[in-house]
Legacy VTK file of the C-alpha trace (Angstrom):
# vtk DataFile Version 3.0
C-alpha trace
ASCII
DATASET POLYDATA
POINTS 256 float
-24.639 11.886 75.208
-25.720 8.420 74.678
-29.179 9.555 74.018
-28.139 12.434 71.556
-26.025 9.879 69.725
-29.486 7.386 69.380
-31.730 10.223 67.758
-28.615 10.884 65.095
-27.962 7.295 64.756
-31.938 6.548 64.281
-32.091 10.205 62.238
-29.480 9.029 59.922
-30.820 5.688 58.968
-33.828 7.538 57.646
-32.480 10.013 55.766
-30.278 7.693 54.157
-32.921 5.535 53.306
-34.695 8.434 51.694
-31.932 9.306 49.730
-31.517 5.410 48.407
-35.045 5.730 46.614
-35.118 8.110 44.011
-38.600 7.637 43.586
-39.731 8.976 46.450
-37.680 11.762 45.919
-38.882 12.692 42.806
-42.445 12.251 43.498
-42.253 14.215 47.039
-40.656 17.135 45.057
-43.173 17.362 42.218
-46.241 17.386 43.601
-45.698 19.832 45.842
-44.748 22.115 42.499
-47.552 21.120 40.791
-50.178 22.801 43.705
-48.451 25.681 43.908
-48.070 26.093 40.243
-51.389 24.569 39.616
-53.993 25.469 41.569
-51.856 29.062 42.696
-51.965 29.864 39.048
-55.508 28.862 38.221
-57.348 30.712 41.228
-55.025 33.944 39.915
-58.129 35.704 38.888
-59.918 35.561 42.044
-60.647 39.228 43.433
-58.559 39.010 46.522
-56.916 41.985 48.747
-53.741 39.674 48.536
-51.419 37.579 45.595
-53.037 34.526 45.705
-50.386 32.786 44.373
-48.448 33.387 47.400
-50.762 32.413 49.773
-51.089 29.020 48.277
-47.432 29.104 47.724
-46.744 29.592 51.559
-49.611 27.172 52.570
-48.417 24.253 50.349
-44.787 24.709 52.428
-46.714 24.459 55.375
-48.380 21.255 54.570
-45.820 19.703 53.079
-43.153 20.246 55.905
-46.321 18.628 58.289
-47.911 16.015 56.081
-43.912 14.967 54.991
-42.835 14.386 58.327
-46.232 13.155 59.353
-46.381 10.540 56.649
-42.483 9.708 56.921
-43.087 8.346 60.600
-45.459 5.477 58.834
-41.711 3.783 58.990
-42.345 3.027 62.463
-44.774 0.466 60.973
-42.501 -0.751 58.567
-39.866 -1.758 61.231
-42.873 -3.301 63.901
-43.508 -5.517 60.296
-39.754 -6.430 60.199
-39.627 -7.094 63.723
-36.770 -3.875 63.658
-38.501 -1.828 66.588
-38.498 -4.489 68.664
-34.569 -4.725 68.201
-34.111 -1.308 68.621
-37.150 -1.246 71.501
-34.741 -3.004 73.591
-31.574 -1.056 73.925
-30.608 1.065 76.715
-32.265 4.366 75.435
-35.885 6.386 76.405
-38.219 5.440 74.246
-38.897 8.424 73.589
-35.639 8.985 72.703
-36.104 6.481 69.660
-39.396 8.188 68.626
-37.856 11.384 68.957
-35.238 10.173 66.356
-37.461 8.666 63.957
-39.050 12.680 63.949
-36.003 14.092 63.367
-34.895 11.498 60.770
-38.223 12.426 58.842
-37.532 16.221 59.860
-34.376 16.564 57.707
-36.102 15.229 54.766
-38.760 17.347 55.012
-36.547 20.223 55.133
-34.662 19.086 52.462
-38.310 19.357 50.582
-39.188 22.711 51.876
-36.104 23.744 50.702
-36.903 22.761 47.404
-39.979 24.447 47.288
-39.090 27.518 48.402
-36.507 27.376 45.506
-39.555 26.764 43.494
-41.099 29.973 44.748
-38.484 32.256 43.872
-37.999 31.154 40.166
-41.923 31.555 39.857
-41.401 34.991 41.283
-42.352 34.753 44.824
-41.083 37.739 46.888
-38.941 36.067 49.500
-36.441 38.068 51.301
-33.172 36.942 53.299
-35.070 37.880 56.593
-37.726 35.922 55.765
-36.003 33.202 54.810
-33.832 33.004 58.103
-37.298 33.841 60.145
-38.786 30.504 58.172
-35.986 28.211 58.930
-36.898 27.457 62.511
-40.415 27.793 62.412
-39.921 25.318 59.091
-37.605 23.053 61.910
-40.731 23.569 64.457
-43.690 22.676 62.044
-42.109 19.685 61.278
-41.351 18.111 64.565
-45.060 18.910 65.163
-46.075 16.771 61.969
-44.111 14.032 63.312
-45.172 13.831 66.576
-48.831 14.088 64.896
-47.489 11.262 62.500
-46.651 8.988 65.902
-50.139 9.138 67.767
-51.879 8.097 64.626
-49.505 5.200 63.303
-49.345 4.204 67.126
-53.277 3.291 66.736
-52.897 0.933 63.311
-52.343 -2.952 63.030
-50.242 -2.463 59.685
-48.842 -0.533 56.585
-51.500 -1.375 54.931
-54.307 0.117 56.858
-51.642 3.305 56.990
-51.826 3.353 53.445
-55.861 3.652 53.227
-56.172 5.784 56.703
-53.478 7.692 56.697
-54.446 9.974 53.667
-58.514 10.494 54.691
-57.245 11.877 57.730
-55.136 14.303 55.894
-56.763 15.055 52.547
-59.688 17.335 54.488
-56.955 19.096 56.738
-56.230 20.602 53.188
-58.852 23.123 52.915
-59.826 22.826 57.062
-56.271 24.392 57.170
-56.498 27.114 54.329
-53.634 25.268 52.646
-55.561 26.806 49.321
-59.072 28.366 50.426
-59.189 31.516 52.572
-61.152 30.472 55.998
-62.992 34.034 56.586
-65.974 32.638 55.510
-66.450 29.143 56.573
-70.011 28.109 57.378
-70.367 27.403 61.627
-69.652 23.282 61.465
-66.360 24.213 58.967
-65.256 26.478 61.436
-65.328 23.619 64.370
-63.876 21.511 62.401
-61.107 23.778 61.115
-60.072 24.693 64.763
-59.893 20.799 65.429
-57.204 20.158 62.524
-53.923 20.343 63.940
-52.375 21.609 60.346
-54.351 24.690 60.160
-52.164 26.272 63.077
-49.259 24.801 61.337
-50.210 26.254 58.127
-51.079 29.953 59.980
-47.446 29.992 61.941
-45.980 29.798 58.387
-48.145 32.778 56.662
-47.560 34.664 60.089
-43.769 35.023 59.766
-44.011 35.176 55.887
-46.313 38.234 55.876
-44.800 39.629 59.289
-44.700 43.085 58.671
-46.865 43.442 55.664
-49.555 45.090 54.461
-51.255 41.865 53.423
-50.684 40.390 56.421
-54.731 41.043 57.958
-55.741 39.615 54.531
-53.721 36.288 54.637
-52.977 35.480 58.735
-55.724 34.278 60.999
-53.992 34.833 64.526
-50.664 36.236 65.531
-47.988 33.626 64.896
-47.185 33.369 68.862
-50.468 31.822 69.543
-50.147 29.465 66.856
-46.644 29.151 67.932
-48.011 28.235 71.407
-51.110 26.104 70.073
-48.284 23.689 67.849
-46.071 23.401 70.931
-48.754 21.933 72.690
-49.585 19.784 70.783
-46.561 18.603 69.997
-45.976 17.546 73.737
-49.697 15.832 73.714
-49.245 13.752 70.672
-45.344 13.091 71.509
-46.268 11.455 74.881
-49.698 9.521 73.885
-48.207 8.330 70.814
-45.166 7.375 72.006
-47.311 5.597 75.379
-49.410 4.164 72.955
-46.680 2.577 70.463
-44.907 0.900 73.414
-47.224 -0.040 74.993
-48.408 -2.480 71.683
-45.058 -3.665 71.451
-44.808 -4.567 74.890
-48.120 -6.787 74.299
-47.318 -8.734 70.947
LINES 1 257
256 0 1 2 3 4 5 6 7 8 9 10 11 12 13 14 15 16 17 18 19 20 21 22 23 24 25 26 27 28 29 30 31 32 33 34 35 36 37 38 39 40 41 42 43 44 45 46 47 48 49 50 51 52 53 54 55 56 57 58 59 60 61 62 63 64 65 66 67 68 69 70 71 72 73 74 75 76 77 78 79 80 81 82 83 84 85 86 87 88 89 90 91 92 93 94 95 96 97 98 99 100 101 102 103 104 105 106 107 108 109 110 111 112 113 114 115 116 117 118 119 120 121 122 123 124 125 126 127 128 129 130 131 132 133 134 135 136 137 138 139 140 141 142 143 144 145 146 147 148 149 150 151 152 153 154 155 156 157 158 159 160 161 162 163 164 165 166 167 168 169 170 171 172 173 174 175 176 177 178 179 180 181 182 183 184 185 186 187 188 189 190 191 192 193 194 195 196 197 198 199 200 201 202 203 204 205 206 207 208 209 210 211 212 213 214 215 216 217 218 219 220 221 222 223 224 225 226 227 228 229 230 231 232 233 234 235 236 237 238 239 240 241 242 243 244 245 246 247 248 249 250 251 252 253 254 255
């Protein structure tokens, strides 16, 4: 009980502090709506078997429920700077407990962003049923737990915010179109296609077009891989980057 009450306690301070700076809520809620109404809209006229609006529309709510979450865990720098995680680094919780809490804190405001979005879709006239709504929410819950605990292993290996700030964003810019977040990956020359299956978001990006087009007849057009082997490939590495991250980010407080 004492551990469930850390993650909501740790949870809570980050969503509140998200919801204290109305800039960041404004910009994390347009930009998403400008790719999907953007780019979706411009690449309209490509001959495709599929809308292509949608598919951009369901890979931008991929990446941002993993890049969000991802990026939001850059706090963990923020409090080593203040000298915060070494206040909370020393109460009687797991650590991973606390790390686990700083995902979930980033989680909900993700969610809160992917919710927006998918508003987004339906006044721009994307066909979204109740059943695929209520199939998204978990896997939404799911992808973004994964971005977080990819967020952790990378901000456990830099000195500062600042070199977050330049890093951070070259590691995730090319997981854009490595993922299919707006290009179809049918056709990738051989060294893309290594490189694709190395980017974590591109299974995060094909769970969410799986259960979208479950059931569909676009769905061979649109999904690379049935959604339980993505499913099985994001769990994975969720546990890999939750434990080395979390090893890793102790471990460097332990030493200052």
């Amino acid at each position: 009980m004492i551990e469930f009450n850390s993650i909501l306690a740790i949870a809570y301070r980050d969503l509140l502090k998200f919801l204290r700076d109305p800039v960041r809520i404004v910009s994390t809620l347009i930009f998403p709506a400008m790719f999907v109404i953007l780019l979706g809209n411009s690449f309209q006229g490509m001959t495709t078997d599929y809308n292509f609006l949608t598919y951009v529309f369901t890979g931008v709510l991929a990446q941002t429920l993993y890049q969000s979450t991802a990026m939001g865990i850059i706090s963990l720098i923020e409090d080593r700077e203040n000298d915060f995680s070494q206040e909370i680094f020393v109460s009687p919780v797991s650590r991973y407990t606390i790390v686990f809490g700083k995902i979930f804190g980033e989680t909900l405001v993700s969610m809160a962003q992917g919710a927006s979005i998918i508003l987004l879709g339906i006044l721009i006239g994307i066909p979204l049923t109740i059943q695929q709504a209520i199939y998204l929410f978990p896997i939404s819950l799911i992808v973004c737990v994964a971005g977080g605990a990819f967020g952790v292993i990378i901000m456990a290996n830099l000195s500062n915010q600042r070199a977050a700030n330049q890093i951070f964003p070259f590691i995730m810019f090319p997981q854009y179109f490595l993922a299919g977040v707006f290009n179809p990956l049918n056709s990738l020359p051989w060294y893309l296609h290594i490189l694709s299956l190395m980017a974590p978001m591109r299974y995060a990006v094909d769970l969410i077009r799986g259960v979208f087009y479950l059931g569909q007849p676009d769905y061979a057009h649109t999904v690379l891989q049935h959604p339980s082997i993505n499913l099985v490939i994001v769990l994975i590495t969720f546990v890999i980057f939750l434990m080395v991250g979390t090893w890793v980010f102790v471990r460097g407080e332990r030493n200052r």
